[in-house]
C-alpha positions in Angstrom: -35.7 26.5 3.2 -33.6 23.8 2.0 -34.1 20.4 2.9 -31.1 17.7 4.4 -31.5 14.8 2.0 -31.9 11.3 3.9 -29.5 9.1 3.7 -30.4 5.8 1.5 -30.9 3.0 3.9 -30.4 -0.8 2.2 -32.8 -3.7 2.1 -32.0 -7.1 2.9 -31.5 -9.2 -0.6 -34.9 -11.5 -0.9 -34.7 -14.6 0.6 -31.9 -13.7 2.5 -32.6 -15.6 5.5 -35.0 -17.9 4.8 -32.9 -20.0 1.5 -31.1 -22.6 3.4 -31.4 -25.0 0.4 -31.6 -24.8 -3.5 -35.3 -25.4 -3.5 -35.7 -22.6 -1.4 -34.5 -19.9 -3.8 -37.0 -17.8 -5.8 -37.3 -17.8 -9.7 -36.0 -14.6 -9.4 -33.0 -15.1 -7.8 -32.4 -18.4 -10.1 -32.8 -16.2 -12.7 -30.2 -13.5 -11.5 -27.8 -15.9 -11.1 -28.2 -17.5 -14.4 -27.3 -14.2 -15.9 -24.7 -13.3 -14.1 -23.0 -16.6 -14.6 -23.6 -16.3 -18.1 -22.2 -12.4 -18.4 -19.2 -14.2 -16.8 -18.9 -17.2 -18.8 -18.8 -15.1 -21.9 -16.6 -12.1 -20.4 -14.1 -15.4 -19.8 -14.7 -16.3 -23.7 -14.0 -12.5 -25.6 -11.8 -11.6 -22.7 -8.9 -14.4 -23.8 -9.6 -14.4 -27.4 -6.7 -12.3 -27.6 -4.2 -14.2 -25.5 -4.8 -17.2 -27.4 -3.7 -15.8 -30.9 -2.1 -12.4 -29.8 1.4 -13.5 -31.3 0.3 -15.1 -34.9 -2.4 -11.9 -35.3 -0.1 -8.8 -34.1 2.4 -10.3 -36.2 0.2 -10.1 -38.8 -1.0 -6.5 -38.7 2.8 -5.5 -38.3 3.7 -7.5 -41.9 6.6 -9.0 -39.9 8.5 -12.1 -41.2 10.2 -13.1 -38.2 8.1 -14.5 -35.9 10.7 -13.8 -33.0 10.8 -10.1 -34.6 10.9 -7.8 -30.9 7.7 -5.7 -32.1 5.0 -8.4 -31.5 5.9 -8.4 -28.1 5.9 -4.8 -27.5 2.7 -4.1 -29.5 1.2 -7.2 -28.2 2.0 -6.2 -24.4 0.7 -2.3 -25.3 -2.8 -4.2 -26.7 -3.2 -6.0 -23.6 -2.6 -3.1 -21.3 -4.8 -1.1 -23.3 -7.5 -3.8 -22.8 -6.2 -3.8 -19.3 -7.0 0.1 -18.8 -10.2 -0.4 -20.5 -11.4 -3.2 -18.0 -10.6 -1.0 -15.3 -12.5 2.9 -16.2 -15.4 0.4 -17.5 -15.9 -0.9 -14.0 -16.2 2.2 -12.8 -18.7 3.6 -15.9 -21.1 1.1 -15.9 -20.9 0.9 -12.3 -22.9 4.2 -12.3 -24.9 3.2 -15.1 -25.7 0.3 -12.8 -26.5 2.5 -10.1 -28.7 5.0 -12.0 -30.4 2.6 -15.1 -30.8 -0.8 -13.2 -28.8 -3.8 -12.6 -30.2 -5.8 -15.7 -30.4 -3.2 -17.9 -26.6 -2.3 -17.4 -25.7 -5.7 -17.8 -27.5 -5.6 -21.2 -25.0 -3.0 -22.1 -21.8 -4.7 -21.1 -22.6 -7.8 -22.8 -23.5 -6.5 -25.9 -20.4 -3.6 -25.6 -17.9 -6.7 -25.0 -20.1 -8.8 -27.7 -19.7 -6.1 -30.4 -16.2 -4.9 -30.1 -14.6 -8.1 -30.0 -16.3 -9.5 -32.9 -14.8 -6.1 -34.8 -11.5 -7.1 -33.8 -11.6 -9.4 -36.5 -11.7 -6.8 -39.0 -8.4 -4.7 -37.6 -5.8 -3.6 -39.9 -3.5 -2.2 -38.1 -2.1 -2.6 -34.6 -3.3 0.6 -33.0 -7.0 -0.3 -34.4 -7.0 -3.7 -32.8 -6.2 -2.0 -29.7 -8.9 0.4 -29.8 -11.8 -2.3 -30.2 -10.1 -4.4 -27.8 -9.9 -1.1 -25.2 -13.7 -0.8 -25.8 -14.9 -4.1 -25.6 -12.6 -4.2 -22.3 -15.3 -1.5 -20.9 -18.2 -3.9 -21.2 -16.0 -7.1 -19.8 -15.1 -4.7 -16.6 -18.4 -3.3 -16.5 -19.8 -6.6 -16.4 -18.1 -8.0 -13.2 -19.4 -4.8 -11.1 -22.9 -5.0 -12.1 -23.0 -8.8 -12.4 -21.6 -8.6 -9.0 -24.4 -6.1 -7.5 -26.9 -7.9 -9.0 -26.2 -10.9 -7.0 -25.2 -9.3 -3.9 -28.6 -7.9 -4.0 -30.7 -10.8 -4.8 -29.3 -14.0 -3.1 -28.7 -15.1 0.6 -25.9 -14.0 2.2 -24.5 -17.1 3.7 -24.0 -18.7 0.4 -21.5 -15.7 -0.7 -18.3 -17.6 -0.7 -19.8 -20.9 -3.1 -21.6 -18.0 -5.3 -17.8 -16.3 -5.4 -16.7 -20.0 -6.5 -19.4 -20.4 -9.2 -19.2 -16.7 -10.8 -15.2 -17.2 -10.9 -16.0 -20.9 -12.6 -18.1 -19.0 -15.1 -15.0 -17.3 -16.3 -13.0 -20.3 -16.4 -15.3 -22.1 -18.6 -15.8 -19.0 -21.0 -12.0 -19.8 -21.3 -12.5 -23.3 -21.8 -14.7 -22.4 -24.8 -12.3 -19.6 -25.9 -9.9 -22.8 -26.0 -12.4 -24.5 -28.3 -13.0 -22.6 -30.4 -9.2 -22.0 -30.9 -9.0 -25.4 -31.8 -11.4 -25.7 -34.5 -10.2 -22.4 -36.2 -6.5 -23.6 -35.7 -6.2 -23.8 -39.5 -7.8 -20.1 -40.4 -6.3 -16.8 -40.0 -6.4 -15.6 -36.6 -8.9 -13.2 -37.2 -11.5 -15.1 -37.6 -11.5 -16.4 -33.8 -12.9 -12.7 -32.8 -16.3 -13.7 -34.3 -16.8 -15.9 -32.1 -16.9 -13.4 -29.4 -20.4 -12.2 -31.2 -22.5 -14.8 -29.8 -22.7 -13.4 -26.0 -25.2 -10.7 -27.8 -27.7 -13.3 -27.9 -27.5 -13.3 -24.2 -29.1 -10.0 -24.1 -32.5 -10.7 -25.4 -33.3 -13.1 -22.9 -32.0 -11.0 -20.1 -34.1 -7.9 -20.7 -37.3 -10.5 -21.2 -36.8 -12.8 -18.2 -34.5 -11.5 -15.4 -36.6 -8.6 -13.3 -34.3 -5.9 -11.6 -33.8 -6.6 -7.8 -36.0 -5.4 -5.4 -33.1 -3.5 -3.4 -32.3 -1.5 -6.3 -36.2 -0.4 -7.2 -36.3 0.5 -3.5 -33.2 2.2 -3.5 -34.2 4.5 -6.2 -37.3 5.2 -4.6 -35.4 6.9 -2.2 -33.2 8.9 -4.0 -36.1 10.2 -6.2 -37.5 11.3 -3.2 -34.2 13.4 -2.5 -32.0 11.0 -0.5 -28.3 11.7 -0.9 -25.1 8.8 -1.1 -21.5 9.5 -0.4 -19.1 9.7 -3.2 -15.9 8.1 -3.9 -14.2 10.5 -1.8 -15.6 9.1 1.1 -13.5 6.1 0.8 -10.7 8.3 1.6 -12.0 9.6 4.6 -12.2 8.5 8.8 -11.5 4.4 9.2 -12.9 3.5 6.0 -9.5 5.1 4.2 -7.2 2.4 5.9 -9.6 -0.7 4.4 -9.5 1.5 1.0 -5.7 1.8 0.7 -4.9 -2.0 1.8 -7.5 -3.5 -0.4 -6.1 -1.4 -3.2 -2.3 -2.5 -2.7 -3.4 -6.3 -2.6 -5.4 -5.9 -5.6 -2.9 -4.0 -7.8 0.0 -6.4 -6.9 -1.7 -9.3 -6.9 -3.2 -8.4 -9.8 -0.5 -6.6 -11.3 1.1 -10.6 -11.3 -1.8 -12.6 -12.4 -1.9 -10.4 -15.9 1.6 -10.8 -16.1 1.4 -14.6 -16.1 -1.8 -14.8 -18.3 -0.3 -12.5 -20.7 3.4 -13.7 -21.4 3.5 -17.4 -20.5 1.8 -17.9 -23.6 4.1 -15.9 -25.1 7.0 -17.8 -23.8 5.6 -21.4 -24.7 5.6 -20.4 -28.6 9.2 -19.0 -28.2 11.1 -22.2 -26.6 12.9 -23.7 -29.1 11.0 -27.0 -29.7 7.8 -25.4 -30.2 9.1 -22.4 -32.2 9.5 -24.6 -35.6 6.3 -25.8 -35.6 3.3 -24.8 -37.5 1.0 -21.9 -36.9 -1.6 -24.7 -35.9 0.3 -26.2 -34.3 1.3 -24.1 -31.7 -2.0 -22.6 -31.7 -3.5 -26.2 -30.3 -0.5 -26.3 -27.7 -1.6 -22.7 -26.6 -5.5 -24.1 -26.4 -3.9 -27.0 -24.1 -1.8 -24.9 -22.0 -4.9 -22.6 -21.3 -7.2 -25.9 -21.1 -5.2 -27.5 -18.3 -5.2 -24.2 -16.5 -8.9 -23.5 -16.7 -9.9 -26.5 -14.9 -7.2 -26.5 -12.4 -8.8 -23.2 -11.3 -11.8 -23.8 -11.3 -11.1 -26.7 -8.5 -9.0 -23.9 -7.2 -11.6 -21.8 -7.2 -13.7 -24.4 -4.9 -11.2 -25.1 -2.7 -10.6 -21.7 -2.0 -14.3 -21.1 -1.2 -14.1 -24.3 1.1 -11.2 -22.8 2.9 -12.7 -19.2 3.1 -15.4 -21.1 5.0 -12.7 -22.4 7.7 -10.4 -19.7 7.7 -11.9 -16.6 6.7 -11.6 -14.8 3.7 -8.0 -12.9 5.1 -5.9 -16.2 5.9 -7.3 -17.9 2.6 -6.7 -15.1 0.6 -2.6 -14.5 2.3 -2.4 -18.1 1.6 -3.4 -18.5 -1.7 -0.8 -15.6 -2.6 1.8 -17.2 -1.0 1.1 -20.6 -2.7 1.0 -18.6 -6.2 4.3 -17.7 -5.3 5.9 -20.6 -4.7 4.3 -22.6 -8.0 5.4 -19.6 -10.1 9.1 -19.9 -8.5 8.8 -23.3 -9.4 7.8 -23.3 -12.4 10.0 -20.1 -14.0 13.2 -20.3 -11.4 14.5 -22.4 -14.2 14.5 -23.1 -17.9 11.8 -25.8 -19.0 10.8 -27.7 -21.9 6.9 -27.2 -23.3 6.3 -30.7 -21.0 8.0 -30.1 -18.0 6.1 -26.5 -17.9 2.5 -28.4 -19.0 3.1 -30.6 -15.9 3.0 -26.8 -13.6 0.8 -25.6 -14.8 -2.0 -26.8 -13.1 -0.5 -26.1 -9.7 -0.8 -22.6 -11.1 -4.1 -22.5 -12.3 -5.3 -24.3 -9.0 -4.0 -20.9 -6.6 -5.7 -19.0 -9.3 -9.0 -19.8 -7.1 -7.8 -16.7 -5.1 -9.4 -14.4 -7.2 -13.1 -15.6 -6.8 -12.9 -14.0 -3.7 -12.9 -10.8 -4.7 -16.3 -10.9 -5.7 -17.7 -11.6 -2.5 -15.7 -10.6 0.1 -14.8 -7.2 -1.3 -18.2 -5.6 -1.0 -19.1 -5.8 2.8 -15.8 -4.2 4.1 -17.1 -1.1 3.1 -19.8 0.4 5.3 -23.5 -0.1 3.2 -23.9 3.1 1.0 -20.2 2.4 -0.5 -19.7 -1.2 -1.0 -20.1 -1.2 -5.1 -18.2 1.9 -5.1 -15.6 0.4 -2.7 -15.1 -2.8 -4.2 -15.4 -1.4 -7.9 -13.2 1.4 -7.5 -10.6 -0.8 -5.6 -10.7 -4.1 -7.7 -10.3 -1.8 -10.7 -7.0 0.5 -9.7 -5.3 -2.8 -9.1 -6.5 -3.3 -13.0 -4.8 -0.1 -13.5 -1.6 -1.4 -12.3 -1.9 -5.0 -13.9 -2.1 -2.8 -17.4 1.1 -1.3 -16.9 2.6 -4.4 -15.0 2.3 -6.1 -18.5 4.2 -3.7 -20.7 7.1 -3.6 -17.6 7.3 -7.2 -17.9 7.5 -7.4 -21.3 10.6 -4.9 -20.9 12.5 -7.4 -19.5 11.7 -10.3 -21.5 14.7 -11.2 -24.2 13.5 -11.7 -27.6 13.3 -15.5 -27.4 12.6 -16.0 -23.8 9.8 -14.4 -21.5 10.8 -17.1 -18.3 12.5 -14.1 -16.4 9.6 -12.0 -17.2 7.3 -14.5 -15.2 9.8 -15.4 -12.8 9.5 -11.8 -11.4 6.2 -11.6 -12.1 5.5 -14.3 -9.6 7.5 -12.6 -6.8 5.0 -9.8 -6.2 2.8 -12.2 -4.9 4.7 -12.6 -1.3 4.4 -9.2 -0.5 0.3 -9.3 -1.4 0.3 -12.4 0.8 2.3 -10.3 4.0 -0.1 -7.1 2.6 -3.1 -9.5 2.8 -2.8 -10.6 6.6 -3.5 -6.9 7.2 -6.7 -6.7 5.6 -9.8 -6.9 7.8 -11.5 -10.0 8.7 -14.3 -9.4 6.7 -18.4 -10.0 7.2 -21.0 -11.1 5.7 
């Protein structure tokens, strides 16, 4: 006679109701949080590399002389999609790992998959190669915010889930910051040589597997199953009232997203196509990319606080419509007409400041679904619109010109009004 498995029921994350305070928080979930804000800093660090030298290097590997030569932007664009696509399916792959392995030892894997394959970028040859490794280390990078994300969903109090959305996001920004850094010191070398720097998160690994334990939830989770308890699937997403929060949380993501990638990927290809910066030096332009990225990096990450601040007065919905709408308006602003390298450096950090709107993804995402689906519902969400931001990138890159990209992010920056109208439909949200 066959038995009905029972349904896996989840635990409350330790400490979730008595850490009112810092010094109320266990090692372990100091510890948790340590790793996942490292995993994050350093998915920020190999994650813009690329976007940093992406024109010098793909010009490079294509043996073109021009530097305005139309194929660096198209091979360029198809690289970052690629990496795109990759950040996306390894959301949803090491989400299962996640799921079936542990939280800790998963996140082992994604750092050391992102570690690995963007240090072997630096030893590409040809443009479809550099693709590959970036595609694979783009697995780790993705697979790195889902279980990063789980492991602190499971470990820390609840009510501190919009500043914990503001730090995680933060450790990306300064992973960028670093990325910026280290651009700086290798302006003079080939661009290669910047990939190696992506090694170092490996290190990250040994001290993870030593000192961070796996989460309570999860040991008791996997107690269950083991015992023949069943979970729903991803189809269930599609299925009674939880299909209507599936489909709207998809559409914001993908557009919103779908702009975002856009942006990140081609304004640094515009800045070294406007005609004053154009004639300068390889270095040169490489340290005014490094800037560009610098001044945007810390506007977010006050963005990223603000938005947590206003998510704690508003909701996660209204901040999130009105952080789309004010990305709008700043990319209108700062692409609705033709700049100078200054004028735009002066916009930029407007931009980078309504960047804090995706920080709160990480946290609000995950209790719209009902309990046995919220890493599936948030992974497998967050990572179609992923999806979309790949192919977004090559679109946009159609309509670029071959010395000016400014159109390219003008549009780009009109898909967030409809996420911001799309947003005011999404649910409330709840801790």
């Amino acid at each position: 006679m066959s038995r009905t498995p029972t349904p896996i029921s989840a635990a409350a994350p330790p400490g979730a109701a008595a850490a009112a305070t810092w010094r109320d928080l266990t090692p372990q979930q100091g510890k948790a949080g340590l790793a996942a804000w490292l995993g994050w800093t350093f998915d920020g660090l190999d994650m813009h590399l690329y976007t940093l030298v992406s024109a010098p290097f793909v010009r490079e590997l294509l043996h073109a002389q021009d530097p305005r030569d139309p194929r660096i932007g198209h091979y360029g664009s198809i690289i970052q999609a690629a990496f795109l696509l990759g950040w996306a399916v390894g959301g949803g792959f090491f989400g299962r790992l996640g799921d079936r392995l542990g939280r800790c030892r998963a996140l082992c894997l994604t750092v050391l998959t992102y570690a690995l394959f963007t240090g072997f970028a630096a030893f590409a040859q040809t443009w479809w190669q550099l693709m590959t490794v970036r595609f694979i280390a783009a697995l780790g990078i993705g697979g790195e915010w889902a279980v990063g994300a789980s492991l602190i969903a499971e470990t820390w109090p609840r009510a501190w889930r919009p500043w914990l959305a503001a730090t995680l996001q933060s450790g990306v920004n300064v992973g960028v910051l670093l990325a910026c850094l280290a651009n700086v010191i290798l302006a003079g070398q080939p661009p290669r040589y910047l990939f190696l720097v992506g090694i170092l998160p490996a290190l990250l690994v040994f001290w993870i597997r030593r000192a961070v334990p796996e989460p309570e939830e999860w040991h008791a989770a996997r107690a269950q199953v083991d015992a023949g308890a069943a979970a729903p699937g991803v189809r269930e997403l599609f299925r009674g009232p939880t299909r209507r929060i599936t489909l709207l949380v998809i559409a914001v993501c993908a557009i919103s997203l779908t702009a975002h990638w856009a942006f990140m990927f081609w304004h640094q290809q515009h800045l070294r196509q406007l005609p004053e910066v154009r004639g300068l030096s390889d270095s040169a332009q490489n340290r005014l990319a490094s800037q560009a990225l610098y001044v945007l990096m810390v506007a977010s990450i006050a963005g990223n606080f603000f938005a947590a601040w206003l998510a704690r007065r508003l909701g996660y919905r209204a901040t999130i419509a009105w952080l789309c709408l004010g990305y709008f308006l700043v990319m209108v602003g700062a692409y609705g007409a033709a700049r100078d390298h200054t004028s735009l450096l002066h916009w930029l950090p407007a931009v980078g400041f309504f960047q804090g709107l995706f920080g709160l993804f990480t946290m609000y995402l995950p209790p719209l679904f009902p309990t046995l689906l919220r890493t599936t519902g948030a992974g497998f969400c967050y990572n179609i619109g992923r999806i979309a931001a790949a192919f977004g990138t090559v679109f946009f890159g159609l309509l670029s010109s071959v010395s000016d990209h400014r159109l390219a992010l003008f549009y780009a920056g009109l898909l967030f009004l409809p996420a911001a109208l799309l947003a005011t439909r999404l649910p409330a949200g709840r801790d």
